[in-house]
C-alpha atoms as one frame of an Amber mdcrd trajectory, in Angstrom:
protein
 217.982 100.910  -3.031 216.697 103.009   0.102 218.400 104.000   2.686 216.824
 104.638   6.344 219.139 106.751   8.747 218.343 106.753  12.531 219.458 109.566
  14.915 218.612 110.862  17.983 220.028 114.133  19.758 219.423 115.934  22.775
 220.862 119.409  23.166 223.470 119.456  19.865 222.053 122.114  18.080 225.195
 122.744  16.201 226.299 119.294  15.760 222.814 117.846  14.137 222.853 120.841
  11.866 225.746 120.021  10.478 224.874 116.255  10.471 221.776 117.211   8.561
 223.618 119.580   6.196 225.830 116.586   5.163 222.657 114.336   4.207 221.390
 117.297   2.467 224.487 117.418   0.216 224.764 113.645  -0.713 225.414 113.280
  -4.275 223.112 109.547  -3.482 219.778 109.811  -6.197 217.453 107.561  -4.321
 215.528 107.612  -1.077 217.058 108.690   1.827 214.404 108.743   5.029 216.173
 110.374   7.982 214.014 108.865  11.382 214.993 111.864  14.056 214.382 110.395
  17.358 214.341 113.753  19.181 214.826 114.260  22.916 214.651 118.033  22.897
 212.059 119.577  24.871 212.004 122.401  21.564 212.391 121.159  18.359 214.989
 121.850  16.496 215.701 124.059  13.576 217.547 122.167  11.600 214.697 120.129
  11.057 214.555 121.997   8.269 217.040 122.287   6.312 216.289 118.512   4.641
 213.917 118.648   2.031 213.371 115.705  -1.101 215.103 113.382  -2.217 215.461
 113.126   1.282 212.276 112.720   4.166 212.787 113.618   7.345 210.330 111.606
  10.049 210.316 112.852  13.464 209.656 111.196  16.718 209.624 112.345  20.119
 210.552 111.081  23.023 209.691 113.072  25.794 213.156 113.889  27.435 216.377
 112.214  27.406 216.364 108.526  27.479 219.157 105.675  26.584 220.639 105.908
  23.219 219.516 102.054  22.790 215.778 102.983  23.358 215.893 105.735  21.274
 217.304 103.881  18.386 214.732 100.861  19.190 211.294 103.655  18.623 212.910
 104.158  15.203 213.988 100.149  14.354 209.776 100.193  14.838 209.174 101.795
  11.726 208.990  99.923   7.691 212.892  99.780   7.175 214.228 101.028   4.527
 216.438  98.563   2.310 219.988  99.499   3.776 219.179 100.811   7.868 222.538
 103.052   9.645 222.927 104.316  13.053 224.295 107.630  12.815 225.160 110.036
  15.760 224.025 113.275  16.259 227.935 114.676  16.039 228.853 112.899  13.276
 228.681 113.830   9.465 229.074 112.072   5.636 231.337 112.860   2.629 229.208
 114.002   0.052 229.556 110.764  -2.024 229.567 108.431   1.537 225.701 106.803
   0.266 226.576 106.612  -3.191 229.875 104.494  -2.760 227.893 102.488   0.664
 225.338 101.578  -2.492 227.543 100.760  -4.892 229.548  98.259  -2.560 225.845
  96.712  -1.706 224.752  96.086  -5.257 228.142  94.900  -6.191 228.698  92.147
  -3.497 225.294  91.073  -2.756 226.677  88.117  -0.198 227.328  90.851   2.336
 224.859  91.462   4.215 226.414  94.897   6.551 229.152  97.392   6.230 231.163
  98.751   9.277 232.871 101.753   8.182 236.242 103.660   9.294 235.282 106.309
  11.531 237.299 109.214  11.311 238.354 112.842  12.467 239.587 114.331   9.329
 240.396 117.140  11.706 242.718 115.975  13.275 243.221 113.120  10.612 242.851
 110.250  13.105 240.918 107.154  13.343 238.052 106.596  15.856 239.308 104.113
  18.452 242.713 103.459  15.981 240.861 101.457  13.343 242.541 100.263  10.737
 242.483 103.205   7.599 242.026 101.742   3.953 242.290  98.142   4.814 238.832
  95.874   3.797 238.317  92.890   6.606 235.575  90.382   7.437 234.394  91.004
  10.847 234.015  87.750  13.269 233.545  87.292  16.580 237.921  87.647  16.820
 237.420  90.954  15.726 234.000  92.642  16.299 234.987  94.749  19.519 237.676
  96.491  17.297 236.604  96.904  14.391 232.734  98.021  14.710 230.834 100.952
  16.264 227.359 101.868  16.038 227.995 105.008  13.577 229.526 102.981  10.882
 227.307 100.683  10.856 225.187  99.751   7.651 222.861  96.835   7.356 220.824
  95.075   4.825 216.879  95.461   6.387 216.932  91.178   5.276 219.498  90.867
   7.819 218.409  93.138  10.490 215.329  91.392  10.461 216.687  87.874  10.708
 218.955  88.674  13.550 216.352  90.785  15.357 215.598  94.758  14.342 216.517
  95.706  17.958 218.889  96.922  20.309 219.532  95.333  24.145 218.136  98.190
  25.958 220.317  97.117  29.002 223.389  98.038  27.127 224.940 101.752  25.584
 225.100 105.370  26.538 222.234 106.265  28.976 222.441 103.202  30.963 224.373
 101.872  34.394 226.137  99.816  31.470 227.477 102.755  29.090 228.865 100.203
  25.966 227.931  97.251  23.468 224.870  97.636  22.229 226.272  97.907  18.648
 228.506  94.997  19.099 225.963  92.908  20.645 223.859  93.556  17.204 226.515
  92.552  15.243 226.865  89.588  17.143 223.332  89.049  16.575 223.795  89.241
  12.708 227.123  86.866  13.037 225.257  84.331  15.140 222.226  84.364  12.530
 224.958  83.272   9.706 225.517  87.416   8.333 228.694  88.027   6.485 229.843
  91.552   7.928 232.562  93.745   6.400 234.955  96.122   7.959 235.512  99.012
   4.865 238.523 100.963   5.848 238.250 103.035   3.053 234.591 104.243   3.427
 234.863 106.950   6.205 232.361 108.663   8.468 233.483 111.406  10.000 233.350
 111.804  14.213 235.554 113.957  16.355 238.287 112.256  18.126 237.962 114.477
  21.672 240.759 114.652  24.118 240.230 112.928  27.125 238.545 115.663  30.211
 237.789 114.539  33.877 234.226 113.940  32.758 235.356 110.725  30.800 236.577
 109.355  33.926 233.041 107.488  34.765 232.005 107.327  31.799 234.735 104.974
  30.884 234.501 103.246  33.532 230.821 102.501  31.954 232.222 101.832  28.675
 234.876  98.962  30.398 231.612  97.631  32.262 229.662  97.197  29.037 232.953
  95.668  26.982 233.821  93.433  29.812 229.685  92.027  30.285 229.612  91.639
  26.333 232.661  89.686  26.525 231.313  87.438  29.585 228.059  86.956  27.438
 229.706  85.735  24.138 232.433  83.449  25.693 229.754  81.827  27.501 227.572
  81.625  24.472 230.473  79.559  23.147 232.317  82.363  21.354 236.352  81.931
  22.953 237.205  83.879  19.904 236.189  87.407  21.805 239.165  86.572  23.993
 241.447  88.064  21.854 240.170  91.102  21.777 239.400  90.944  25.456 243.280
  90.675  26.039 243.861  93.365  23.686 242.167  95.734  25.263 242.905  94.720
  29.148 246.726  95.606  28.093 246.145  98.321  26.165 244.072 100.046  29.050
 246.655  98.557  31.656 249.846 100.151  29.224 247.759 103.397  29.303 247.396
 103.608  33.370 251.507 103.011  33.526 252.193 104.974  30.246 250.064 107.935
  31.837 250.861 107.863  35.860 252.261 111.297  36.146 248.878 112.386  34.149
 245.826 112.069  36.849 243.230 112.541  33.892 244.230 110.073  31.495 245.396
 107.521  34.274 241.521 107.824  35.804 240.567 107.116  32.659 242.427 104.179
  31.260 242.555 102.522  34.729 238.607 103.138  35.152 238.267 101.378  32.343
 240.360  98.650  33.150 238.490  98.163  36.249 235.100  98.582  34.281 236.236
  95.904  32.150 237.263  93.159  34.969 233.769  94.101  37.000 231.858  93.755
  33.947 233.116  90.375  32.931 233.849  88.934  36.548 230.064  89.503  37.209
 228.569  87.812  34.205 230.849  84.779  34.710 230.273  84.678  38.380 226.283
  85.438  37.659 225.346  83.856  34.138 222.499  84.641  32.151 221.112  83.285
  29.503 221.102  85.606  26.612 220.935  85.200  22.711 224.563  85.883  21.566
C-alpha cells in the first residue's frame, strides 16, 4: 500500500516544516510520495528535510492561486493507492499512516477515511467533531463530519467519482468553502462507503476567532449554503439536516455573542453567507453532478 500526500503552501515556512518533520517521523514502512504544490516565489527549505522511504515531488505554481487548483495540478499525477489532502499547518502522529493502513487492509469495503481533526494543544476538536466515535458518512452527515485534511481515499474510488476538485469552490475563491464536501459527495453519489474515524486524529490548530475571519466566514457560509442548494436539488433532502444545524448554531452564536463585535461579525456573516449562498442556487439552478 502507497500513500500519495498533496499539499500546497504559500508563505508558512514554519508551519510546512513542521508538517514535513511529521511525515519524516512516520513509523509507516512503505511508500509515502509527498506532491508539494508550492506557491512560494523561493522555495522552501524544508524541502529538505524528507528523504526515502519518503519522495518528495515538487510543483510550482507561479504565485498564489485557489487551494482547489492547487490540489487539482497534483490529482494530475499516477495516484498513489491511498491519496490525502493535507494542509500546510497541519501535522501526523507518528503512527497516523500505519494505523490509516491497517484500517484499509482490514475493511476493504471502505473505500475513504475522514479523520478527527484535532488541536491537541488546546485538546479540542476541529469544528466540534465527534472524538473516538466511528460513523458512516451520508449525505445527513457529510457537512459535519468531513474536511479536506482528514480526508483519505482509495485511488479506485477517487477515480470513479472523478480525481478532481470544483475549482469554483474553497479557499482562494469568491466562494471560500465545499470543495472537500462536494468530493465526498462525488464518492457517495458514485456508490463509495465513507467512514468518519473519531479515533484517528490529525492534528490542526483550533485559532481564536480575529476581525480578519469576519469575511472570510462570510465566504465559508456562501460556499456551505451553495453546496447545500446543489445537493437538495440533486435530490439529496438529507443535507437539510445539517443545513438547519448549522443556520441555528450560527444564529445562537450572533445572540450568544452580541456584546462581542468580533465573534458576532463572525457568526452572523456566516449566517448571512449561508442564506445568500443557498437562496441564489435555488433561485438560479444549475445543473451540476452531485
Amino acid at each position: 500500500m502507497t500513500f500519495m500526500l498533496i499539499v500546497t503552501s504559500c508563505d508558512r515556512e514554519a508551519e510546512l516544516e513542521r508538517f514535513f518533520r511529521s511525515i519524516a517521523n512516520q513509523t509507516f514502512a512503505g511508500q509515502t510520495e509527498v506532491v508539494y504544490v508550492d506557491q512560494n516565489l523561493v522555495r522552501p527549505a524544508s524541502c529538505d528535510i524528507l528523504a526515502a522511504p519518503v519522495s518528495l515531488v515538487e510543483l510550482r505554481t507561479g504565485g498564489r492561486t485557489a487551494l482547489s487548483k492547487a490540489r487539482n495540478l497534483g490529482l494530475r499525477r499516477d495516484l498513489g493507492d491511498i491519496v490525502a489532502f493535507p494542509d500546510d499547518d497541519c501535522w501526523y502522529e507518528p503512527n497516523l499512516l500505519e494505523k490509516i493502513a491497517a484500517y484499509f487492509h482490514g475493511n476493504p469495503d471502505v473505500d475513504c477515511i475522514c479523520t478527527n481533526v484535532y488541536d491537541p494543544d488546546k485538546n479540542l476538536p476541529y469544528g466540534k467533531r465527534p472524538v473516538g466515535v466511528t460513523r458512516t458518512i451520508t449525505f445527513a452527515n457529510v457537512f459535519m463530519l468531513g474536511i479536506s485534511v482528514g480526508i483519505f481515499v482509495r485511488k479506485e474510488a477517487l477515480l470513479r467519482a472523478g480525481a478532481y476538485f470544483d475549482e469554483t469552490l474553497g479557499a482562494g475563491t469568491p466562494i471560500g468553502s465545499g470543495e472537500e464536501t462536494e468530493l465526498l459527495a462525488r464518492l457517495l453519489s458514485a456508490g463509495c462507503r465513507i467512514e468518519y474515524r473519531g479515533d484517528l486524529l490529525v492534528y490542526h490548530p483550533v485559532l481564536a476567532y480575529s476581525s480578519d475571519d469576519i469575511h472570510k466566514y462570510y465566504r465559508y457560509g456562501l460556499g456551505f449554503g451553495r453546496l447545500n442548494g446543489r445537493l437538495l436539488l440533486a435530490g439529496h433532502p438529507e443535507v437539510l439536516w445539517s443545513f438547519a444545524e448549522i443556520v441555528a448554531r450560527s444564529f445562537a452564536g450572533t445572540v450568544v455573542n452580541l456584546g462581542t463585535p468580533v465573534r458576532r461579525a463572525v457568526y452572523w456573516g456566516r449566517l448571512t453567507g449561508i442564506i445568500s449562498g443557498f437562496i441564489d442556487v435555488i433561485v438560479h439552478p444549475v445543473r451540476h453532478d452531485t
